[in-house]
DSSP file (Angstrom, degrees, kcal/mol; ACC not computed):
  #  RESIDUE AA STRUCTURE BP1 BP2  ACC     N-H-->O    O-->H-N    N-H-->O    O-->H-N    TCO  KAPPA ALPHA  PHI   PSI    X-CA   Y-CA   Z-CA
    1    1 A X              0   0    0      0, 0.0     2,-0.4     0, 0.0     0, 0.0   0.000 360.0 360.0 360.0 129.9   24.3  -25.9    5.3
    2    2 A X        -     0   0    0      2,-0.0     2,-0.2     0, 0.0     0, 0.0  -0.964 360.0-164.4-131.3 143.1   24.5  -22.4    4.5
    3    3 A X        -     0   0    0     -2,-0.4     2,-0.8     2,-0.0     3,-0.1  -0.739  20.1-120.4-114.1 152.2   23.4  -19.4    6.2
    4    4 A X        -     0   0    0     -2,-0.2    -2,-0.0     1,-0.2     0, 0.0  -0.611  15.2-144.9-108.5 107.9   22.8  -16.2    5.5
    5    5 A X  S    S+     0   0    0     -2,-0.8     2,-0.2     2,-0.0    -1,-0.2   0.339  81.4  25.4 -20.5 -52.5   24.6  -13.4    7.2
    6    6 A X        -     0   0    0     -3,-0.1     2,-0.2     2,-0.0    -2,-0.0  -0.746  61.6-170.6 -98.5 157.8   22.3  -10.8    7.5
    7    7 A X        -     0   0    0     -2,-0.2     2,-0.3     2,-0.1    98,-0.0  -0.922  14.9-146.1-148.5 159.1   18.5  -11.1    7.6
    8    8 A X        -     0   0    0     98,-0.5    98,-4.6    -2,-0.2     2,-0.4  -0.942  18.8-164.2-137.7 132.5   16.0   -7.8    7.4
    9    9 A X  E     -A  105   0A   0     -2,-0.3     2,-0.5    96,-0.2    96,-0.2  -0.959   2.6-161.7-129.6 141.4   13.1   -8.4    9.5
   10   10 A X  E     -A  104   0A   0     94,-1.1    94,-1.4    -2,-0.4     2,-0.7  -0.914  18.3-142.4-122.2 124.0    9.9   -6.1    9.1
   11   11 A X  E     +A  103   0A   0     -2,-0.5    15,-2.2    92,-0.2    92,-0.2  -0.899  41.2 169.1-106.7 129.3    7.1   -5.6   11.3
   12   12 A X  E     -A  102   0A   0     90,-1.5    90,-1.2    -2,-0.7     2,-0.4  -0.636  36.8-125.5-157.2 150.7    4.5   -5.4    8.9
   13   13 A X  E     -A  101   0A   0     11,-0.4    11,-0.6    88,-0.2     2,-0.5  -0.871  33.0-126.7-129.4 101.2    0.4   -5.3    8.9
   14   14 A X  E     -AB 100  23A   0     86,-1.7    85,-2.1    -2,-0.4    86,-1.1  -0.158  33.9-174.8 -28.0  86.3   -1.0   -8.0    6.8
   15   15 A X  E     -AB  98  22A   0      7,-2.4     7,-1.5    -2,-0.5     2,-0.7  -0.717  18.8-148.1 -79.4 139.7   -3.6   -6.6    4.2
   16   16 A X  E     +AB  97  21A   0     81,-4.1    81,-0.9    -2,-0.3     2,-0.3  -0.865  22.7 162.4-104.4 126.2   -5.8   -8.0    1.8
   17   17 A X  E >  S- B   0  20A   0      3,-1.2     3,-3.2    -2,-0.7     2,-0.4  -0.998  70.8  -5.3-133.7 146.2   -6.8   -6.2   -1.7
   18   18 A X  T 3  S-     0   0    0     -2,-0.3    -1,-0.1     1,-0.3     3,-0.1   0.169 126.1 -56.8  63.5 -18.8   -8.2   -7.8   -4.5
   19   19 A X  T 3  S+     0   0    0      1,-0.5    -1,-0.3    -2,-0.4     2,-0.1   0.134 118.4 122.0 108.1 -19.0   -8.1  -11.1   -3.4
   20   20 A X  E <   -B   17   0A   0     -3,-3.2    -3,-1.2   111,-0.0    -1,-0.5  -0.503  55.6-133.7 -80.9 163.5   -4.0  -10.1   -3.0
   21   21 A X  E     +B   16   0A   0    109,-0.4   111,-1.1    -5,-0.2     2,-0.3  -0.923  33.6 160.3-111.6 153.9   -1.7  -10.2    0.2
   22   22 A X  E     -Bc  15 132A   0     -7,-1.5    -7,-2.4    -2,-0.4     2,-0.4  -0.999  28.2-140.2-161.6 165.3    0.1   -7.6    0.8
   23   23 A X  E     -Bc  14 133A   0    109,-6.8   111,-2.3    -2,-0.3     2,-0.4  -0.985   5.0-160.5-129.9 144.8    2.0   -6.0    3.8
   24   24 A X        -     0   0    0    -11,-0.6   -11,-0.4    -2,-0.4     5,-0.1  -0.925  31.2-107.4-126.4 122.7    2.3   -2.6    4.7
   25   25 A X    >   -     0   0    0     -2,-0.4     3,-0.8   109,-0.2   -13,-0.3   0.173  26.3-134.0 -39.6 112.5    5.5   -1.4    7.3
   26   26 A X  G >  S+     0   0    0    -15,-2.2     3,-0.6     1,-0.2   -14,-0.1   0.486  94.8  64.7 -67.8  -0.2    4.2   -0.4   10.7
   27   27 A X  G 3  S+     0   0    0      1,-0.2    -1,-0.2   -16,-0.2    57,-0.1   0.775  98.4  53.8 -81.2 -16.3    6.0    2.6   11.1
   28   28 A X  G <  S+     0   0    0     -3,-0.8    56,-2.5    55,-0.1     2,-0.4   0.501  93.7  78.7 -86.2  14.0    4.5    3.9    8.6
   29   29 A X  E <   +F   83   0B   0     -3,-0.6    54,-0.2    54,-0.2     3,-0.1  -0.970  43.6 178.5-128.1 111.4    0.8    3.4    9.9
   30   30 A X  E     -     0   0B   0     52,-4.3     2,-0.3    -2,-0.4    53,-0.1   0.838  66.3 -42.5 -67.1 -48.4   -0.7    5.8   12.6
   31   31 A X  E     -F   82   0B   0     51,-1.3    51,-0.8     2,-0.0     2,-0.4  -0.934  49.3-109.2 176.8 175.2   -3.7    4.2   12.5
   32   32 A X  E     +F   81   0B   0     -2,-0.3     2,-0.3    49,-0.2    49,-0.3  -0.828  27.4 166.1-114.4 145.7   -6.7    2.5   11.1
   33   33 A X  E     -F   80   0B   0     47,-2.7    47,-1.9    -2,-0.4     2,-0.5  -0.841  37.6-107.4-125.8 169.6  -10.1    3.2   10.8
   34   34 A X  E     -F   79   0B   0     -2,-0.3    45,-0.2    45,-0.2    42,-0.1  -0.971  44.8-123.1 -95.6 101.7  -13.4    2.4    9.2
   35   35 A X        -     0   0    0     43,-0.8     2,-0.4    -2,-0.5     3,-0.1   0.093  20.8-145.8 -27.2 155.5  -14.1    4.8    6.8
   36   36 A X     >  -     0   0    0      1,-0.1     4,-0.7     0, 0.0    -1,-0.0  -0.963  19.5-129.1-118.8 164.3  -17.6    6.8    7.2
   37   37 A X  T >4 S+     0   0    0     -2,-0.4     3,-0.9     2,-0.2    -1,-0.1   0.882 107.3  56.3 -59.8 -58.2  -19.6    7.9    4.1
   38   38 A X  T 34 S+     0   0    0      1,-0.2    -1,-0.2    -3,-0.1    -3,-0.0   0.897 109.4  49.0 -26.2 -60.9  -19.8   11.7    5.7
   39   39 A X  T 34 S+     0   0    0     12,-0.1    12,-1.7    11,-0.1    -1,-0.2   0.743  92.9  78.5 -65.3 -30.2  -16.3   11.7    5.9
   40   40 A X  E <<  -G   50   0B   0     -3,-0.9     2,-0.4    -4,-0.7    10,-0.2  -0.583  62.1-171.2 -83.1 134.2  -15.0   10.4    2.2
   41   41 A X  E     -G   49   0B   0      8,-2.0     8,-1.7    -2,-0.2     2,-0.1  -0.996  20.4-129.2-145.9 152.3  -15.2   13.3   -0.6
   42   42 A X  E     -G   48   0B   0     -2,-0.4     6,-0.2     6,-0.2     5,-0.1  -0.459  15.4-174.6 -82.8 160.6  -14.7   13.4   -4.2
   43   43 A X  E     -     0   0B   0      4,-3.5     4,-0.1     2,-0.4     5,-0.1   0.103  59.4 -89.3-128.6  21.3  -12.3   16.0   -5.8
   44   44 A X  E >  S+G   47   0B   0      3,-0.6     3,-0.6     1,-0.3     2,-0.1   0.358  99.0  38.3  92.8 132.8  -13.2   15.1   -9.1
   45   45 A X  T 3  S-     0   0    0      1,-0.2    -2,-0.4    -3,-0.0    -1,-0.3  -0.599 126.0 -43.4  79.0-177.5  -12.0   12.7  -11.4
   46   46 A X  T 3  S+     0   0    0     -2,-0.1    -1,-0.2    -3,-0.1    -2,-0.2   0.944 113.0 111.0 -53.8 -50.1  -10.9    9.0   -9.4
   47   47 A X  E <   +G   44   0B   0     -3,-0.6    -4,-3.5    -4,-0.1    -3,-0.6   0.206  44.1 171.4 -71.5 135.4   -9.2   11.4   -6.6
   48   48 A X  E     -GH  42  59B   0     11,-0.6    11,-1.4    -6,-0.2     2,-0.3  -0.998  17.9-150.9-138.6 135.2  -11.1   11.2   -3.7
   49   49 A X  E     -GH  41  58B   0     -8,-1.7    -8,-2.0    -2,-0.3     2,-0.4  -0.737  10.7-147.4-116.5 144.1  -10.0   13.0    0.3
   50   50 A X  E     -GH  40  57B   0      7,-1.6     7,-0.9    -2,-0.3     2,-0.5  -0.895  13.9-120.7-125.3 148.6  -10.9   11.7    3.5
   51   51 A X  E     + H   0  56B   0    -12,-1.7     2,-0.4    -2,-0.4     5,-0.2  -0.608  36.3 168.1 -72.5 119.0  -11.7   13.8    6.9
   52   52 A X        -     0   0    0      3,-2.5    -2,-0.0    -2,-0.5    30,-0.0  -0.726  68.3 -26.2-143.6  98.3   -9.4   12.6    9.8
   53   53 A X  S    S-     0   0    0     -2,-0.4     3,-0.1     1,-0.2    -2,-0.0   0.861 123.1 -41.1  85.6  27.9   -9.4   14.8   12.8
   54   54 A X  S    S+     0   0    0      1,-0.3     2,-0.3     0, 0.0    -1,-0.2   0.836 127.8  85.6  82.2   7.6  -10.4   18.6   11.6
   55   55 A X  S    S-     0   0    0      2,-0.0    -3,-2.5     0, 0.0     2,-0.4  -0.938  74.7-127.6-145.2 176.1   -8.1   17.9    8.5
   56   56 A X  E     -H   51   0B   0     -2,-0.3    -5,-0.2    -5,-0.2     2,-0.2  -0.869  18.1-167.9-131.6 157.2   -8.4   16.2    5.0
   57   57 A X  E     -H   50   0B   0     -7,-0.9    -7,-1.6    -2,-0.4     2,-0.8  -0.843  31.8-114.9-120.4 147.5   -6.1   13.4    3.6
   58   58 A X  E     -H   49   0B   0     32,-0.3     2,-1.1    -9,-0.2    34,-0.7  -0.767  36.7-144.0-103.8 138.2   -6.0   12.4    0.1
   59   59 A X  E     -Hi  48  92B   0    -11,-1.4   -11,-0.6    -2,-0.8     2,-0.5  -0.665  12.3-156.5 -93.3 128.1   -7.3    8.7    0.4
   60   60 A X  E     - i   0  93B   0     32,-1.5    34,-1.0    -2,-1.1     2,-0.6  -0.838  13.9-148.3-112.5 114.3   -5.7    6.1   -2.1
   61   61 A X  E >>  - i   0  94B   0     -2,-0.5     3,-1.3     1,-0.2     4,-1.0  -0.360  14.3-168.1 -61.6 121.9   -7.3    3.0   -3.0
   62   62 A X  H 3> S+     0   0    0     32,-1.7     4,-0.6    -2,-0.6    -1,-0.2   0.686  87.6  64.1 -90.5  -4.3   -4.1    0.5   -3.6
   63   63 A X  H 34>S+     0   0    0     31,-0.4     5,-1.3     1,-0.2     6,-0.5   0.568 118.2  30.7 -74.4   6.1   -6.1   -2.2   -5.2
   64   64 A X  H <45S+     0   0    0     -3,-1.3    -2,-0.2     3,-0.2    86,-0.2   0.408 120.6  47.2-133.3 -17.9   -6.5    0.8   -8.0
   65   65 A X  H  <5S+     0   0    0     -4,-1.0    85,-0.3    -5,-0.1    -3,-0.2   0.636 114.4  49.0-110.5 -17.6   -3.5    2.6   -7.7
   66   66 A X  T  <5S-     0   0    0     -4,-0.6    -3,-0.1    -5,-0.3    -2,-0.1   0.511 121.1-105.2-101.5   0.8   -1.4   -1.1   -7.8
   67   67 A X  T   5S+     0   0    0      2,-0.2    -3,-0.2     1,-0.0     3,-0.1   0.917  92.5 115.5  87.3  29.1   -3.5   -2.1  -11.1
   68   68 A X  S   <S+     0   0    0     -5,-1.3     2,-0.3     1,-0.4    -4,-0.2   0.656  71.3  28.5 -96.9 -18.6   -5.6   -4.5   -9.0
   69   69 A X  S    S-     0   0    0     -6,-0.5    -1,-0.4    -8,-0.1    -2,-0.2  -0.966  76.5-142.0-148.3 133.1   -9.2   -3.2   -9.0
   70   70 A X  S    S+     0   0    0     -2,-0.3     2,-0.3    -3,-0.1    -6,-0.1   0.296  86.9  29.1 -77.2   4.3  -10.2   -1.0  -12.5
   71   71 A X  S    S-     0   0    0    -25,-0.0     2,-0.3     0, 0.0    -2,-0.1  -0.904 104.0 -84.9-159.8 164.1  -12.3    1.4  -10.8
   72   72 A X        -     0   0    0     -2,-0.3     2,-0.1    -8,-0.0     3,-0.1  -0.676  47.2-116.5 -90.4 177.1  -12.1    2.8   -6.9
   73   73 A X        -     0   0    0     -2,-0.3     2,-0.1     1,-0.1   -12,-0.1  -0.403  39.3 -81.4 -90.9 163.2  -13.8    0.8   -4.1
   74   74 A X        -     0   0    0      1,-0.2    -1,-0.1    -2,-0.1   -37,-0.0  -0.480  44.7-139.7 -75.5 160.4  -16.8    1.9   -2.0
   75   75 A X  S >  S+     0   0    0     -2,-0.1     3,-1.6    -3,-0.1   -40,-0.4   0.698 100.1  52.5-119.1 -57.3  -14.5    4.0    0.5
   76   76 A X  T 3  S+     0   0    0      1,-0.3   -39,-0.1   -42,-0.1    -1,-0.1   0.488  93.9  63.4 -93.6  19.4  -16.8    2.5    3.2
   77   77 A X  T 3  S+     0   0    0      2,-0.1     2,-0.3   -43,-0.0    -1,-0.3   0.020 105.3  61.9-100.2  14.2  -16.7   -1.1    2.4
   78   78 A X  S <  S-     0   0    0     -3,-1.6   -43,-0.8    -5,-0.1     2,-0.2  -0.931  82.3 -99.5-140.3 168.4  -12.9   -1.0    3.3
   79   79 A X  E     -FJ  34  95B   0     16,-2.6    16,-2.7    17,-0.5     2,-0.3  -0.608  28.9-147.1 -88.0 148.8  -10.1   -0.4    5.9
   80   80 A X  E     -FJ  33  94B   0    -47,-1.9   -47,-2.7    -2,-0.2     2,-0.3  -0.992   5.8-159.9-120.8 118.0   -8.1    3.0    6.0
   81   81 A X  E     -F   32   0B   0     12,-1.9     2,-0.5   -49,-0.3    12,-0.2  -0.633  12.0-147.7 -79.4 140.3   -4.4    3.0    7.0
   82   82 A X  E     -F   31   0B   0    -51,-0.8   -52,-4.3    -2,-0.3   -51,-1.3  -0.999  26.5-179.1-110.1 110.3   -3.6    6.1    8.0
   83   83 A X  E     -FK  29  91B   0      8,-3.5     2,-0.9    -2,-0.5     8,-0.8  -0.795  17.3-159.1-136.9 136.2   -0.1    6.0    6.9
   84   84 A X  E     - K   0  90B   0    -56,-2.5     6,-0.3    -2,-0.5     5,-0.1  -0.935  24.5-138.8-120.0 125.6    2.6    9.2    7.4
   85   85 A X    >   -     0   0    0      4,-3.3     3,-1.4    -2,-0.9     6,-0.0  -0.258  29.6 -94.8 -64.0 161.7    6.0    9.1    4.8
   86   86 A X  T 3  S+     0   0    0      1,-0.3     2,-0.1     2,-0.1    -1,-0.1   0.931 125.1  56.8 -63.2 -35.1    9.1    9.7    5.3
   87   87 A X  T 3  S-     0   0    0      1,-0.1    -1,-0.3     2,-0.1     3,-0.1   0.245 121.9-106.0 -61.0  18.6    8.8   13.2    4.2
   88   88 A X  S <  S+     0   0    0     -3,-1.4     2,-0.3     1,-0.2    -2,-0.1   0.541  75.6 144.1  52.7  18.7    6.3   13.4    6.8
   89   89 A X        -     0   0    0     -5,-0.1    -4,-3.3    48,-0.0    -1,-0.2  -0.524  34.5-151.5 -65.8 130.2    3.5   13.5    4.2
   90   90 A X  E     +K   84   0B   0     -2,-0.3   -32,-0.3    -6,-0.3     2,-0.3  -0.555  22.7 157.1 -98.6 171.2    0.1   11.5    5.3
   91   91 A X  E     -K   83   0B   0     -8,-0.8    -8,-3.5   -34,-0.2     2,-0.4  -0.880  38.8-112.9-172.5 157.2   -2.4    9.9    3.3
   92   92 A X  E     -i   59   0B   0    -34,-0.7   -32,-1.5    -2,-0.3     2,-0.3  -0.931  21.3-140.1-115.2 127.3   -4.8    7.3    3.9
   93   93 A X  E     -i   60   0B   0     -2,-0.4   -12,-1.9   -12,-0.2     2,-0.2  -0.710  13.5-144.1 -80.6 126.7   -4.5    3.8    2.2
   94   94 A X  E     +iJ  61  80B   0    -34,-1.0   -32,-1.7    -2,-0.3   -31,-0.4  -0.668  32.9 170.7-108.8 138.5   -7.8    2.6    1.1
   95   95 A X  E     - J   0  79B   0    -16,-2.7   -16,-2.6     1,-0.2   -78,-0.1  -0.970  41.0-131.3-148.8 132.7   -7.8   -1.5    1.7
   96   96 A X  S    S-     0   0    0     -2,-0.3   -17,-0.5   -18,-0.2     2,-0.3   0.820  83.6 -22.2 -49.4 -70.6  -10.4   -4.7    1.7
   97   97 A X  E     -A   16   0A   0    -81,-0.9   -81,-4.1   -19,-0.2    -1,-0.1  -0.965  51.1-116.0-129.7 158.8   -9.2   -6.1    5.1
   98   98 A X  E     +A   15   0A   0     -2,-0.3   -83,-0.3   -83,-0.2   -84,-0.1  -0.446  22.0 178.0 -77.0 161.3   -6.6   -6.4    7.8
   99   99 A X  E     -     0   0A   0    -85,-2.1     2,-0.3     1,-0.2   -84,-0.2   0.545  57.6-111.9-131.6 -46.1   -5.3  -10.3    8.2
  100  100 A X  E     -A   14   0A   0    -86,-1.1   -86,-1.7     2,-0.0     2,-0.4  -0.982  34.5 -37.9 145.0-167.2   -2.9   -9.0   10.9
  101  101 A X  E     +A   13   0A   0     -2,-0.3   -88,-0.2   -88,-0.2     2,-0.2  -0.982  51.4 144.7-116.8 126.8    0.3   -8.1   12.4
  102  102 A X  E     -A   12   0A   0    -90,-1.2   -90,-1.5    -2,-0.4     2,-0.4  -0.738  48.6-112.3-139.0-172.8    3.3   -9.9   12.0
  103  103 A X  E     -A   11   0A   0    -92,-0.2     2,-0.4    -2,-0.2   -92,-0.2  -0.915  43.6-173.5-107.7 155.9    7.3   -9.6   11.7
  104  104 A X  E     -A   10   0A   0    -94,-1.4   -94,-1.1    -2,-0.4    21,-0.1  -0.934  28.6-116.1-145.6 139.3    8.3  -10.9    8.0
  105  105 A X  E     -A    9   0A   0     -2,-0.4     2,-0.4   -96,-0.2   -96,-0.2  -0.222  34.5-133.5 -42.9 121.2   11.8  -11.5    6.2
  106  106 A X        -     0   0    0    -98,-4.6   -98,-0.5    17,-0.1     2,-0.3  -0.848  21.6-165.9 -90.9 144.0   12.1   -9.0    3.4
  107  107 A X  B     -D  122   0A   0     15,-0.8    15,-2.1    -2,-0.4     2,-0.5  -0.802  26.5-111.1-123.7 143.8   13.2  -10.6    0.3
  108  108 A X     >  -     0   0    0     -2,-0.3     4,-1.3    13,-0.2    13,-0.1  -0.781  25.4-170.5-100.0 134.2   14.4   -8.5   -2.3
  109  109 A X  T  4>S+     0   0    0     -2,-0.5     5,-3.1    11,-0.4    -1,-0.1   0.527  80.1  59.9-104.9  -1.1   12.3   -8.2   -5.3
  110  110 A X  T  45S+     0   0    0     10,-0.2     5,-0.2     3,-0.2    -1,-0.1   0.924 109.0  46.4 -65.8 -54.2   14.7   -6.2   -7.6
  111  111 A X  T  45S+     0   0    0      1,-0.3    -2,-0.1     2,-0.1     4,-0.1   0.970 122.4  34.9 -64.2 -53.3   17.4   -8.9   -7.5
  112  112 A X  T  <5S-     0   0    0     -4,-1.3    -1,-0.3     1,-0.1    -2,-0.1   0.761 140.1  -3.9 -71.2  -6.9   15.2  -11.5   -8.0
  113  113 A X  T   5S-     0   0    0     -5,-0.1     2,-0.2     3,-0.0    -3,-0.2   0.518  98.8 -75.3-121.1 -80.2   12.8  -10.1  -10.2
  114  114 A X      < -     0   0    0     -5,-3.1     2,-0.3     2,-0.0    -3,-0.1  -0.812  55.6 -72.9 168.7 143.5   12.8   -6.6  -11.3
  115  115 A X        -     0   0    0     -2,-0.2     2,-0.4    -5,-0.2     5,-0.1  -0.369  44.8-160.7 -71.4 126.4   11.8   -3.1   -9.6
  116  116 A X    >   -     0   0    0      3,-0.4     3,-1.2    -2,-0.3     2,-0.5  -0.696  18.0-120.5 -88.3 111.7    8.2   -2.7   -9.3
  117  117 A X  T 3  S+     0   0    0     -2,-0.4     3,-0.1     1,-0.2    36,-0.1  -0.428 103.1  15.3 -79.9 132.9    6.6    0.8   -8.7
  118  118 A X  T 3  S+     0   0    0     -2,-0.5    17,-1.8     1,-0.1     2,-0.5   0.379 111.5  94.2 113.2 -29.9    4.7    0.9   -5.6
  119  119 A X  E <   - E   0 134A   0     -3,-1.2    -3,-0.4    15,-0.2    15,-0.3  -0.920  44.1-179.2 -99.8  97.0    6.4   -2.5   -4.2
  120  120 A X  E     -     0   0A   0     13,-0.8   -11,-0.4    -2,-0.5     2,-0.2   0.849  61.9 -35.7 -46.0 -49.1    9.4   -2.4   -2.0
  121  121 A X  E     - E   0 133A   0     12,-1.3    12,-1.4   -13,-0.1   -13,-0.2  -0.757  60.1-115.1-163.6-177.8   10.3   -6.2   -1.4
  122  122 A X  E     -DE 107 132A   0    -15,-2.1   -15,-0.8    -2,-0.2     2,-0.2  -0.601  17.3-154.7-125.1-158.8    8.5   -9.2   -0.9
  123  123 A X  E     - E   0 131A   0      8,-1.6     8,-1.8    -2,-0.2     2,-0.4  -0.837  15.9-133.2-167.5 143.2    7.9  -11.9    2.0
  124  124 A X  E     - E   0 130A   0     -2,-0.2     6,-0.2     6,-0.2   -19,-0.2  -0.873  33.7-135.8 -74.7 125.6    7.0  -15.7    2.3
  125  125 A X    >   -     0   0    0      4,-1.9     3,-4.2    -2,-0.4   -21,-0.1  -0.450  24.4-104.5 -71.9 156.1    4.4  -16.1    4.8
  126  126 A X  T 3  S+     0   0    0      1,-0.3    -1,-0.1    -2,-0.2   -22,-0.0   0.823 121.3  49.6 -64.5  -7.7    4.4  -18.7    7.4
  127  127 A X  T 3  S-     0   0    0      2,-0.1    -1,-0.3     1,-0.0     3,-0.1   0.431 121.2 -95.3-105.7  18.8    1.4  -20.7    5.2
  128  128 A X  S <  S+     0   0    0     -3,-4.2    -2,-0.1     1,-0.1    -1,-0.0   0.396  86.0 117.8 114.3 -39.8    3.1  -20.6    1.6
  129  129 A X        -     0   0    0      1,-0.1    -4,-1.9    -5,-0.1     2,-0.5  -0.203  59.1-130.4-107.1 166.5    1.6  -17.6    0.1
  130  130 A X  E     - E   0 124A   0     -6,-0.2     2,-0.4    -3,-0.1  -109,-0.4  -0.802  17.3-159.3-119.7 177.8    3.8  -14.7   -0.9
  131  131 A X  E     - E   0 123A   0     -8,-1.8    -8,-1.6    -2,-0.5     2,-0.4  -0.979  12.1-138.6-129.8 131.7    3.0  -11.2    0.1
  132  132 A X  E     -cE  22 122A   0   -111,-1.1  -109,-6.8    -2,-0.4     2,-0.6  -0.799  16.7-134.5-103.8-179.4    4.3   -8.3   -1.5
  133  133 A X  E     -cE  23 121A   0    -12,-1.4   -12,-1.3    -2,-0.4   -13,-0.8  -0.814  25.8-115.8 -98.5 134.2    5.5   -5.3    0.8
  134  134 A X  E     - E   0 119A   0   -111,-2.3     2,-0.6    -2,-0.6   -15,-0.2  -0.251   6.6-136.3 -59.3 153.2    4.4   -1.1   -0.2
  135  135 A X     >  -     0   0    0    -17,-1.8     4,-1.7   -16,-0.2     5,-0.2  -0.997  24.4-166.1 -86.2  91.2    6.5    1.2   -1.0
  136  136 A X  H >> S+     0   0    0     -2,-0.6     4,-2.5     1,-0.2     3,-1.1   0.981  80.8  42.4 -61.3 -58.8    4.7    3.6    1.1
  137  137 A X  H 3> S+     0   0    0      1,-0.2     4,-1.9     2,-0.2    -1,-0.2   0.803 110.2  60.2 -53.5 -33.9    6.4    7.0   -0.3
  138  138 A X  H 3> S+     0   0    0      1,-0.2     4,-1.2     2,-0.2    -1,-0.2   0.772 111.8  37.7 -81.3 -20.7    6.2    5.8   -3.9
  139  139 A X  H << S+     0   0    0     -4,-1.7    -2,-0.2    -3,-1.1    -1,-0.2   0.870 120.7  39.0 -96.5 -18.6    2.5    5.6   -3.6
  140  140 A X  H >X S+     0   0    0     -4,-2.5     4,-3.1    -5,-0.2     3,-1.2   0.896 116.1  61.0 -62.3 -35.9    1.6    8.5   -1.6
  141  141 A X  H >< S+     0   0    0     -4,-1.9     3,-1.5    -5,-0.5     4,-0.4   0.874 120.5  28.1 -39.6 -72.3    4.9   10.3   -4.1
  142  142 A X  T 3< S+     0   0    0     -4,-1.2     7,-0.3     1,-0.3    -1,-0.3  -0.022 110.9  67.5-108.9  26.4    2.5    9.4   -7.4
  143  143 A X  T <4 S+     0   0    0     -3,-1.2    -1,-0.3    -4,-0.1    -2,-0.2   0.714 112.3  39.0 -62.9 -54.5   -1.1    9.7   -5.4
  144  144 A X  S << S+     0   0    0     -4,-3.1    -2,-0.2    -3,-1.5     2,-0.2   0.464 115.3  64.0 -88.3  -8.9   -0.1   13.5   -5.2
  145  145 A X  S    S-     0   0    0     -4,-0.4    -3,-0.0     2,-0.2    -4,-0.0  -0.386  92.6-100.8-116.2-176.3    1.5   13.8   -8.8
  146  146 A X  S    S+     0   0    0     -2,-0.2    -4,-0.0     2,-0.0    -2,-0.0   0.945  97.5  75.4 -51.4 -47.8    0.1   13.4  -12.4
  147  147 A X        -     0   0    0      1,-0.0     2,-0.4     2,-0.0    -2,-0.2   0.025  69.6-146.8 -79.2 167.4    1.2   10.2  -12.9
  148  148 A X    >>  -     0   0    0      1,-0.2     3,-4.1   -82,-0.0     4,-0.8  -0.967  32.1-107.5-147.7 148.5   -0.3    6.7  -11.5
  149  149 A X  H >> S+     0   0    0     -2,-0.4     4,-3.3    -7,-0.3     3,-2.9   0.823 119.0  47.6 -21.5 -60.7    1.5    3.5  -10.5
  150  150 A X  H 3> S+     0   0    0    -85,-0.3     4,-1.0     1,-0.3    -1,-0.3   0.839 110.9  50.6 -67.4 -22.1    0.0    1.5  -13.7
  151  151 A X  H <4 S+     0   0    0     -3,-4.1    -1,-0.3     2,-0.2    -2,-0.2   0.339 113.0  51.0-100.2   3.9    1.0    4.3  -15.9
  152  152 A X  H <X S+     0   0    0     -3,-2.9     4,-0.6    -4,-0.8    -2,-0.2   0.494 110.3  45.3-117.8 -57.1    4.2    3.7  -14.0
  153  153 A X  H >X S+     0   0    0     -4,-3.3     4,-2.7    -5,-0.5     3,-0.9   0.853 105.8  55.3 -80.9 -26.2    4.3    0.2  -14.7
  154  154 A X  H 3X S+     0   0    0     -4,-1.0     4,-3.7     1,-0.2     5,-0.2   0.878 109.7  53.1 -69.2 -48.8    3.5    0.1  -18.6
  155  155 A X  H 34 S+     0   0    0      1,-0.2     4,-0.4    -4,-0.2    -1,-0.2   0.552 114.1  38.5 -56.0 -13.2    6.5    2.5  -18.8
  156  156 A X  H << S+     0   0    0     -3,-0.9    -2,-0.2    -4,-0.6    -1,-0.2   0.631 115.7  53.5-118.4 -45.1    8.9   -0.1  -16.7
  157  157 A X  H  < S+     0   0    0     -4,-2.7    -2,-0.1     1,-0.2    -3,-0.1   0.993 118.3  39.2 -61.1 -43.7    7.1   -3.3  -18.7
  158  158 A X     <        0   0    0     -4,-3.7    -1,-0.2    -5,-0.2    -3,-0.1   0.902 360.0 360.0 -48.1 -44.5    8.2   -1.2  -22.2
  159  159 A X              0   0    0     -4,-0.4    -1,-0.2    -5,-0.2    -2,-0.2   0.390 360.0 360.0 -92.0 360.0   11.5    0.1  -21.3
């Protein structure tokens, strides 16, 4: 039998987008809400800012920013993560539903696969399924810049 020396354990909050699983790293989530309609504003173009407390955020759908969903989502048909970066930047992540909280093994998804923008790692869940885990900074990084995650990913598939 062999074991493996280290193991990197995440406490992570189970999302669903698209019909995907996916987990995103509880230190980086302040908190969640249910969007309200009042609250959600356009800035033109897909980019769209949410009201949280006497401040604006810019809210990013990740079934649209990860190439999941062609279009953005009703803002109030979904969960909002309220999610702060390491640079201490916030945003809110726009998401279908919560499945929960759990710890999960991170598995690396460079070694085995290849680096992903937007993805940090992956995880088996205790039923089978695999989940991957956000890269929280790399989507709030290239919410706030020109560029977007797919335009991100065409450039990774090419090169």
């Amino acid at each position: 039998m062999s074991l493996p020396l280290t193991l990197a354990v995440l406490d992570g909050m189970v999302v669903s987008v698209q019909g995907q699983t996916l987990v995103a790293p509880i230190t980086a989530i302040v908190e969640t809400l249910l969007p309200k309609a009042g609250d959600v504003h356009s800035l033109g173009g897909s980019a769209r800012v949410i009201a949280i407390r006497d401040t604006y955020v810019p809210l990013i759908d990740v079934g649209q920013a990860l190439g999941y969903r062609a279009g953005p989502m009703d803002a109030t048909q979904g969960v909002a993560l309220l999610i702060e970066g390491e640079g201490g930047a916030r945003a809110a992540l726009l998401v279908d539903a919560i499945q929960g909280q759990r710890q999960v093994v991170i598995k690396s998804l460079e070694a085995n696969y290849r680096q992903v923008p937007g993805v940090a790692a992956a995880t088996i869940l205790g039923d089978g399924r695999v989940a991957l885990i956000l890269d929280i900074d790399t989507i709030v990084a290239v919410s706030r810049g020109a560029d977007s995650l797919r335009a991100e990913k065409r450039l990774a598939a090419t090169g």
